[in-house]
Residue, then its C-alpha position, 0 to 999 in steps of 0.5 A: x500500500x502507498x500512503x499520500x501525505x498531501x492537501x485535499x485542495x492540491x491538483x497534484x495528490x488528486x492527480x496521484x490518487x487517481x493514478x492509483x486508482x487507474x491501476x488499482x494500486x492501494x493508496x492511502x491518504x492523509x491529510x496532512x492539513x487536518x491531521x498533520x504528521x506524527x513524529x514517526x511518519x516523518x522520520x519514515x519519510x526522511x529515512x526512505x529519501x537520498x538527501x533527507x530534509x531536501x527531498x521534501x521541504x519546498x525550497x520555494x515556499x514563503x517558509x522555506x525562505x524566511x527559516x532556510x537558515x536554520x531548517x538543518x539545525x531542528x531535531x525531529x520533534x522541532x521539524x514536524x512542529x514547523x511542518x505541521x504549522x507550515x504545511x504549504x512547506x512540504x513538496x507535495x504529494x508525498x508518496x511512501x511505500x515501503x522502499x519508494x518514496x516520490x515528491x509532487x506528481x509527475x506520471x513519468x516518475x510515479x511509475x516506480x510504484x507499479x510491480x516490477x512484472x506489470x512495468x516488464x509486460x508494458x515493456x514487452x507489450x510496448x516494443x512488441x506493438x512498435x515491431x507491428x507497425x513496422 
């Protein structure tokens, strides 16, 4: 199962939602503006990302540019306060599944959720229909 930490109003985790429910992949929500995120959510999220709290935080939001300066100093518990005060902080949506984790919605890169056999017979199927058309 994916769990999508987003907003209710943002276009992109509707957009992620729906491309789960195309490929009837499990996804779970949470809304992070009503619900925020617990202290072990983001340590999940952080430990699943390459570069920790710069795979998720927005460097363009308001936020970001009035605290950038001091971000890499807070502790866990300091970070999901600042983030749960200051939603519009995080990329989102963020998409976590065990061993994948993905910022924002772009189709090309969500697919690292599908199962690894259903990604090999798009392939196949794929090249197969372009040897047909030559």
């Amino acid at each position: 199962m994916v769990k999508v930490y987003g907003t209710a109003n943002s276009k992109a985790v509707r957009g992620a939602i729906a491309w789960f429910n195309e490929y009837n992949i499990e996804a779970d929500f949470k809304n992070i503006e009503r619900e925020g995120l617990t202290e072990t959510e983001l340590f999940m999220i952080l430990q699943a990302s390459e570069d920790g709290v710069q795979d998720i935080l927005s460097t363009r939001s308001k936020v970001w540019q009035q605290k950038a300066d001091c971000i890499e100093d807070l502790n866990l518990t300091q970070l999901t306060q600042l983030i749960n005060e200051n939603p519009s902080i995080l990329k989102l949506p963020i998409l976590l599944d065990r061993h994948k984790l993905q910022t924002g919605f772009r189709p090309d890169d969500i697919r690292i959720f599908l199962p690894r056999a259903f990604r090999k017979l798009e392939r196949v199927m794929s090249s197969s229909q372009l040897s047909y058309e030559m």
